[in-house]
Wavefront OBJ file of the C-alpha trace (Angstrom):
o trace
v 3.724 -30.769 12.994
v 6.158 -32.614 10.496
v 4.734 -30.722 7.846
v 4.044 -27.539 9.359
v 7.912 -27.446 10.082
v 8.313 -28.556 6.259
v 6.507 -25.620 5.195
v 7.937 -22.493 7.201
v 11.454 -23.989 6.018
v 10.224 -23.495 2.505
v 9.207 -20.547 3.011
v 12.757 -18.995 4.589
v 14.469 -21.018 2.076
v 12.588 -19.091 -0.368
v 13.204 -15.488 1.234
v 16.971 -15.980 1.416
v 16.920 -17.083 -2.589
v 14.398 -13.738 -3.076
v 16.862 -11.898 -0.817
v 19.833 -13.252 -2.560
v 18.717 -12.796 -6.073
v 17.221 -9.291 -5.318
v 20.207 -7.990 -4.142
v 22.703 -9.504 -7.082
v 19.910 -7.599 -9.131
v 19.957 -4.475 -6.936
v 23.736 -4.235 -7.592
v 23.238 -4.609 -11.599
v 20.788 -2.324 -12.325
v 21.756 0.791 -9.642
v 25.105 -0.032 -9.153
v 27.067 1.988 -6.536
v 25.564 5.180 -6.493
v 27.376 8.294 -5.847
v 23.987 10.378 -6.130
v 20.388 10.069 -5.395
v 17.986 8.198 -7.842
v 15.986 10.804 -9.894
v 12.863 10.266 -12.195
v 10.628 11.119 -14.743
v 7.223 11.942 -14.306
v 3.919 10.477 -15.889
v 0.533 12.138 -15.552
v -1.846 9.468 -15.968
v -4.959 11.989 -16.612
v -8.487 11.436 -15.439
v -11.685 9.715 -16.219
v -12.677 13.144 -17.369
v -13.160 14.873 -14.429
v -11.242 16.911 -12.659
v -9.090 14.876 -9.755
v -7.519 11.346 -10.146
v -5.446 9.708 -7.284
v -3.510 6.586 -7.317
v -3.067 3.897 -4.440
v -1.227 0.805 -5.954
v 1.170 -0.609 -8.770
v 1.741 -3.890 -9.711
v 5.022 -5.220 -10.921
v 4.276 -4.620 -14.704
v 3.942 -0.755 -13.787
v 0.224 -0.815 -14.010
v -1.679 1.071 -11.695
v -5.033 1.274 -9.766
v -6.810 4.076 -8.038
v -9.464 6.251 -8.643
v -10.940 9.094 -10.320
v -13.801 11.498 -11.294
v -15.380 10.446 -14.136
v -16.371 13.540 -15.290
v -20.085 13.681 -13.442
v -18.929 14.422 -9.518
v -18.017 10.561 -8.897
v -15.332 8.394 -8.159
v -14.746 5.989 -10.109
v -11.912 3.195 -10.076
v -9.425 2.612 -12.774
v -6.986 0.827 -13.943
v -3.821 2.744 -15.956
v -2.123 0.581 -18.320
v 1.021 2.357 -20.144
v -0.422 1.184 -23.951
v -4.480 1.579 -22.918
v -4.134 4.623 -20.488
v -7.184 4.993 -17.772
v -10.035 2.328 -17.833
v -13.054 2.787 -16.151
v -13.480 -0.243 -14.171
v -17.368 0.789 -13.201
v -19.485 -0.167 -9.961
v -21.338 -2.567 -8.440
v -24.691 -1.179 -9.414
v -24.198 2.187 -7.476
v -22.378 6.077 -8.315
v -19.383 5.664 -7.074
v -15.965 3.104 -6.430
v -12.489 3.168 -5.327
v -9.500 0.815 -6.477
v -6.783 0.448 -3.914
v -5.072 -2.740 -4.880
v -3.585 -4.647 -8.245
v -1.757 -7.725 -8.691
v 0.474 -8.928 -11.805
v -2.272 -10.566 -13.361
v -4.491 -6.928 -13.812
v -6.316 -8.261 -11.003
v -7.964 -5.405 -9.196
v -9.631 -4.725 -5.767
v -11.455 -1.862 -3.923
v -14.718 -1.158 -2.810
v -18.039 0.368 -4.111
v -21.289 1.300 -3.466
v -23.930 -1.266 -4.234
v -27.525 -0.408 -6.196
v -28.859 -0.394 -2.910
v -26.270 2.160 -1.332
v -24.203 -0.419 0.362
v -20.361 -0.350 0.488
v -18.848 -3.371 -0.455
v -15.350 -5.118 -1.050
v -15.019 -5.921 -5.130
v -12.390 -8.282 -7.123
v -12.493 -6.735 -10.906
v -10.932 -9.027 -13.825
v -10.957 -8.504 -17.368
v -13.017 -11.673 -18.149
v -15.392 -10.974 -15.502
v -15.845 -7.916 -14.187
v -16.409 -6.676 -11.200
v -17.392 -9.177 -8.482
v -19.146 -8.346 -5.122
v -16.948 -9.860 -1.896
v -19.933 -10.071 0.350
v -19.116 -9.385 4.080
v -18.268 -11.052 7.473
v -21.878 -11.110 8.534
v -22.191 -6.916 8.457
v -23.444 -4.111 6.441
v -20.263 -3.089 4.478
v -16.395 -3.977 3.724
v -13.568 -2.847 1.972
v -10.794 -4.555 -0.250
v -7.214 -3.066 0.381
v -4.382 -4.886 -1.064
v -4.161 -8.185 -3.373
v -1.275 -10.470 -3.804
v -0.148 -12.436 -6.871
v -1.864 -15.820 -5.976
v -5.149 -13.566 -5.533
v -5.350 -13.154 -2.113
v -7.311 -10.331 -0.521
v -7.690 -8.575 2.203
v -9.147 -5.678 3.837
v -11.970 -5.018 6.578
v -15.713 -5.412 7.336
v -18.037 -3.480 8.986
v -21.099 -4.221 11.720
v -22.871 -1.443 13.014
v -25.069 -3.804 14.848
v -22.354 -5.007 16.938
v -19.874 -1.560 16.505
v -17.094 -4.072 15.560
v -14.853 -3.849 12.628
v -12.693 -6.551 11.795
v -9.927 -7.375 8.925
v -10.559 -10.367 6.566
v -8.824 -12.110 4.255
v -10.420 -13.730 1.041
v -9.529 -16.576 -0.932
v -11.110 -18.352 -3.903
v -11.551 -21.432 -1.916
v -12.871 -19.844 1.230
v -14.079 -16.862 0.558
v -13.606 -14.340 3.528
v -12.427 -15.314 6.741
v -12.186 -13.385 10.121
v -8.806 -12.545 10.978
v -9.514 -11.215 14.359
v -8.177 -8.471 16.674
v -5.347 -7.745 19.300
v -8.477 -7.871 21.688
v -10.009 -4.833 20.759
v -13.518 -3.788 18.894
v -11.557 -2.869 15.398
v -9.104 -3.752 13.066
v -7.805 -3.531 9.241
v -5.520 -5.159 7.388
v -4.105 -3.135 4.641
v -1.616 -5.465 2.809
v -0.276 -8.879 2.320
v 2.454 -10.514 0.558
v 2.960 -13.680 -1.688
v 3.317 -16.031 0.823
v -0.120 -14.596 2.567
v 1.210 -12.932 5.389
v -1.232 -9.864 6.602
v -0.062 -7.320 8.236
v -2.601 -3.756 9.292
v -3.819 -2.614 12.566
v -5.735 -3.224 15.477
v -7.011 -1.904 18.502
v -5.969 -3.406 21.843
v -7.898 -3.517 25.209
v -6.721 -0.541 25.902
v -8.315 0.740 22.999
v -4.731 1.921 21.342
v -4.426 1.110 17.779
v -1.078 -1.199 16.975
v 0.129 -2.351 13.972
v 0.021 -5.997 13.694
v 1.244 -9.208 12.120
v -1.230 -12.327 11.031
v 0.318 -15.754 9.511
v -2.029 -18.574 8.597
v -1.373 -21.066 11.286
v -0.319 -18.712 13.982
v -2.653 -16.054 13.598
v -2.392 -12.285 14.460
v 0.313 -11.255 16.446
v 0.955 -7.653 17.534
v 4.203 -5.832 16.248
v 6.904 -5.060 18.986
v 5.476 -1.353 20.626
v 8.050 1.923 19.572
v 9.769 3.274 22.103
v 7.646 6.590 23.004
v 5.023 5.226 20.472
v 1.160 6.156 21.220
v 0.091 4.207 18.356
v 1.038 2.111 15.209
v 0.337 0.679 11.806
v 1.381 -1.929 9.402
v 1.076 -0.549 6.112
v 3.027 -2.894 3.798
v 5.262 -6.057 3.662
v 7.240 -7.794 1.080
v 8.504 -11.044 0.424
v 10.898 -11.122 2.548
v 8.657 -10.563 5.369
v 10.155 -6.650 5.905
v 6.987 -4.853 7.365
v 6.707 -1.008 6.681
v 4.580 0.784 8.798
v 4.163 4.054 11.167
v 4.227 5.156 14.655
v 2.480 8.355 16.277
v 4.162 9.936 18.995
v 3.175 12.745 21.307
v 1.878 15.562 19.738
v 0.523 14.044 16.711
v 3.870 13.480 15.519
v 4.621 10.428 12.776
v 7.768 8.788 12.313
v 7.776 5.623 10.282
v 9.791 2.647 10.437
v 10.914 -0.616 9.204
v 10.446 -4.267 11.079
v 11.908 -7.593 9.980
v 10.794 -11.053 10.869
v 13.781 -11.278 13.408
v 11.435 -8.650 15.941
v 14.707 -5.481 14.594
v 12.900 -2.725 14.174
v 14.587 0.917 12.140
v 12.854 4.208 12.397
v 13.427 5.729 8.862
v 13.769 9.147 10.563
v 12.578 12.414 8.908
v 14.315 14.389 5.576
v 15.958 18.121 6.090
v 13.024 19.493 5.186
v 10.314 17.601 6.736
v 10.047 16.153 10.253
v 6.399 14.351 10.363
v 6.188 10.658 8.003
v 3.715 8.474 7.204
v 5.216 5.306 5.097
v 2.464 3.773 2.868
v 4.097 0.870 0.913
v 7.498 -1.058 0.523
v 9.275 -3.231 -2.250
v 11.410 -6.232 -2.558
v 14.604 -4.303 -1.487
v 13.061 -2.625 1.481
v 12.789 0.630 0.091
v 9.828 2.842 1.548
v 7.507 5.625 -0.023
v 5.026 7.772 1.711
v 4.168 10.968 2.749
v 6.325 13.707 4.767
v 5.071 16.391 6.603
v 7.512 19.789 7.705
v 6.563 23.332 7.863
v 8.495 24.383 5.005
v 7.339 21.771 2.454
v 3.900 21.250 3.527
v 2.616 17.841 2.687
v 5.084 16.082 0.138
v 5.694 12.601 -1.426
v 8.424 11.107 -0.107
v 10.924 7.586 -0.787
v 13.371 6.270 1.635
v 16.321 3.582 1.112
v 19.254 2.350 3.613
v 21.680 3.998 1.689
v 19.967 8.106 1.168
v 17.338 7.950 3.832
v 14.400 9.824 3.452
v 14.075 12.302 0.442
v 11.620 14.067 -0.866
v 10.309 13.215 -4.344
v 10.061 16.991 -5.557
v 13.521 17.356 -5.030
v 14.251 14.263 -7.393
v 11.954 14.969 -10.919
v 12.553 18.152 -12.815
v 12.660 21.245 -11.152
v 10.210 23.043 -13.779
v 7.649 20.080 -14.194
v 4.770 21.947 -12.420
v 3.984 19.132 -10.077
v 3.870 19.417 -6.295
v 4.144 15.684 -5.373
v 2.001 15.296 -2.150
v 1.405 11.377 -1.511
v 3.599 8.577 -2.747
v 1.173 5.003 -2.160
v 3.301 2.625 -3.675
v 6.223 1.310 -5.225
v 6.975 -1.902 -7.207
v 10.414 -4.153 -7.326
v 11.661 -1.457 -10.336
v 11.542 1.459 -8.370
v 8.252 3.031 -9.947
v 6.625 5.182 -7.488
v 2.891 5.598 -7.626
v 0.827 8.319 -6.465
v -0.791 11.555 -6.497
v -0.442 15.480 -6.453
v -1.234 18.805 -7.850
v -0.295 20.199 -11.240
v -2.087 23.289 -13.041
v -3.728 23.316 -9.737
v -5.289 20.426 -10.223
v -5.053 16.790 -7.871
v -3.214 14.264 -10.367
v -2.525 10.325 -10.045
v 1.499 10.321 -11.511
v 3.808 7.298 -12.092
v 7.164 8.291 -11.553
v 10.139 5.918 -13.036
v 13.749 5.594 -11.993
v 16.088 7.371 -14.986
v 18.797 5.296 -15.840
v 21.555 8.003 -14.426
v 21.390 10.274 -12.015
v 21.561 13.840 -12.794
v 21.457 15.150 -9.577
l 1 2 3 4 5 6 7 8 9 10 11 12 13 14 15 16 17 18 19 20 21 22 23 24 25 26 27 28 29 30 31 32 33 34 35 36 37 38 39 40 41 42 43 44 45 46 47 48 49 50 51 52 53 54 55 56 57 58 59 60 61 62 63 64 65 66 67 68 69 70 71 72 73 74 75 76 77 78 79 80 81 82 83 84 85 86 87 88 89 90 91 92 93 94 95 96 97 98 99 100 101 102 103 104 105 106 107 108 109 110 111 112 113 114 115 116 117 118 119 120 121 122 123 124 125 126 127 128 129 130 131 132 133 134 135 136 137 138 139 140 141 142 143 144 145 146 147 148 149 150 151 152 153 154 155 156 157 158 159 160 161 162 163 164 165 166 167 168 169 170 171 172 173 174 175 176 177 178 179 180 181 182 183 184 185 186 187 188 189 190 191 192 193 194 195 196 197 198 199 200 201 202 203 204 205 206 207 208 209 210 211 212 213 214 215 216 217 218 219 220 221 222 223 224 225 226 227 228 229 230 231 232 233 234 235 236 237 238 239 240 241 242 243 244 245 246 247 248 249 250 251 252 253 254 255 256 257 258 259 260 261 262 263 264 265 266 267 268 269 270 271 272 273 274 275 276 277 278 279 280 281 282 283 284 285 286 287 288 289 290 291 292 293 294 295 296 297 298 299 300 301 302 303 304 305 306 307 308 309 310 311 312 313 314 315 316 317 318 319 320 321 322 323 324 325 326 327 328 329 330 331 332 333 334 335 336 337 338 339 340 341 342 343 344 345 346 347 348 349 350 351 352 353 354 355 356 357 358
């Protein structure tokens, strides 16, 4: 017990110095700004096919997702700045996605086997790409990574119609991390001190976003007011969670929950009335994907300060893109995701400009 208490007061001690230094760095790079951050835009191409999307960036500005390789299948890839797209292969069958990449050009996803399995993958540069096994079903799939090279994701039995979130470690390879007492659940992210954080159905079958600390284990997140159901999309090190919550009529609205149980709703943008958040950085600030009947589906970043805007209305007005889905964002402010330009569905990489021009 000694110890356990030991630890978690490492661990806040450690959030308010990440806190505290974030924000003294926060002030030094932005400053106090009078207008909204804008950015320049990077297509990062294909694998010679037509489409590329992209679902994560790490905190060097490299960038995983996936893309046609030029014969009808997806492939995943990691985008480097100096090599451009890599082909990071399969595990013996046509097709694989990336959806996760840590600082060390770590990589995880999933991809169909030689046998036509789906399974969870860890790709490296010295080895490869490594099969992740299962939790005693048929298939799984690898969603986020943190720095130490912890995984998680979610694993499939149609034998016993139960899916259930895992995460992996070197040591002990992939462990069960249970339900809110339902037949399902995912975990889509985790952070560097290994908190998870996803969704899960409940007895009730509703799906709610949820919370999992080694130790304590899965806890659900605090239920929206007028919420039908939720999910945990990302957390940081601070332990902010960003998620989303559907309300009646299909309706989205995200939001953002710290470890103290205070929870924000991030509220829509004039244009756009319907969000779903998809990942969050060190200083809390949120990117996703905004739905409205004027814009149609658009890419979208939130902070405390502007609230939610919509990426198009932050790059160059004649670049040609339509930004539809923003998936992630690292501690500088570069936004990855995807969109269409020349009518075409692009992976981008959008970074901050120094000044604002709008």
């Amino acid at each position: 017990m000694l110890l356990t208490i030991k630890n978690s007061q490492m661990i806040w001690q450690s959030r308010f110095r990440i806190q505290r230094s974030l924000l003294a760095m926060l002030f030094l790079i932005v400053g106090p700004l009078a207008k909204p951050q804008t950015y320049s835009i990077t297509d990062l191409g294909t694998l010679g096919g037509k489409n590329s999307f992209a679902f994560s960036i790490n905190a060097l500005g490299q960038i995983a997702g996936s893309s046609d390789n030029g014969e009808g299948k997806a492939h995943a890839f990691l985008w480097t700045k100096d090599s451009g797209m890599k082909d990071l292969g399969t595990l013996g069958g046509v097709s694989s996605k990336a959806f996760g990449v840590n600082a060390t050009d770590q990589v995880v996803g999933w991809s169909l086997t030689a046998d036509n399995a789906t399974h969870a993958f860890l790709w490296t540069k010295s080895g490869g790409m490594r099969d992740l096994g299962t939790l005693n079903g048929s298939s799984s799939y690898a969603t986020a990574i943190n720095d130490r090279g912890e995984i998680v994701g979610y694993s499939v039995d149609p034998a016993s119609g139960t899916t259930h979130a895992f995460i992996w470690t070197e040591s002990s390879g992939m462990q069960d991390v249970g339900s809110l007492g339902g037949r399902v659940s995912r975990a889509l992210a985790i952070n560097i001190f290994g908190e998870v954080v996803g969704w899960s159905t409940t007895k009730s079958v509703a799906g709610h976003a949820f919370i999992w600390k080694s130790g304590s284990g899965i806890r659900e997140l605090p239920v929206l007011n007028d919420s039908l159901e939720s999910q945990a999309v990302g957390i940081n090190a601070s332990g902010q969670v960003a998620g989303w919550k559907s309300l009646a009529g299909e309706v989205r609205d995200s939001f953002i929950w710290t470890q103290d149980d205070e929870i924000r709703e991030l509220g829509p943008s004039s244009t756009a009335f319907d969000t779903r958040a998809a990942g969050i950085n060190a200083f809390g600030q949120i990117v996703g994907t905004a739905f409205g009947q004027d814009s149609g589906m658009r890419a979208f970043v939130w902070t405390q300060s502007r609230g939610t805007l919509l990426l198009n209305d932050l790059i160059q007005a004649d670049s040609g893109w339509t930004l539809s889905v923003a998936s992630a964002i690292n501690n500088m402010g570069q936004i990855a995701g995807y969109g269409m330009i020349d009518e075409q569905p692009h992976a981008f990489l959008l970074t901050p400009l120094t000044s604002a021009a709008k």
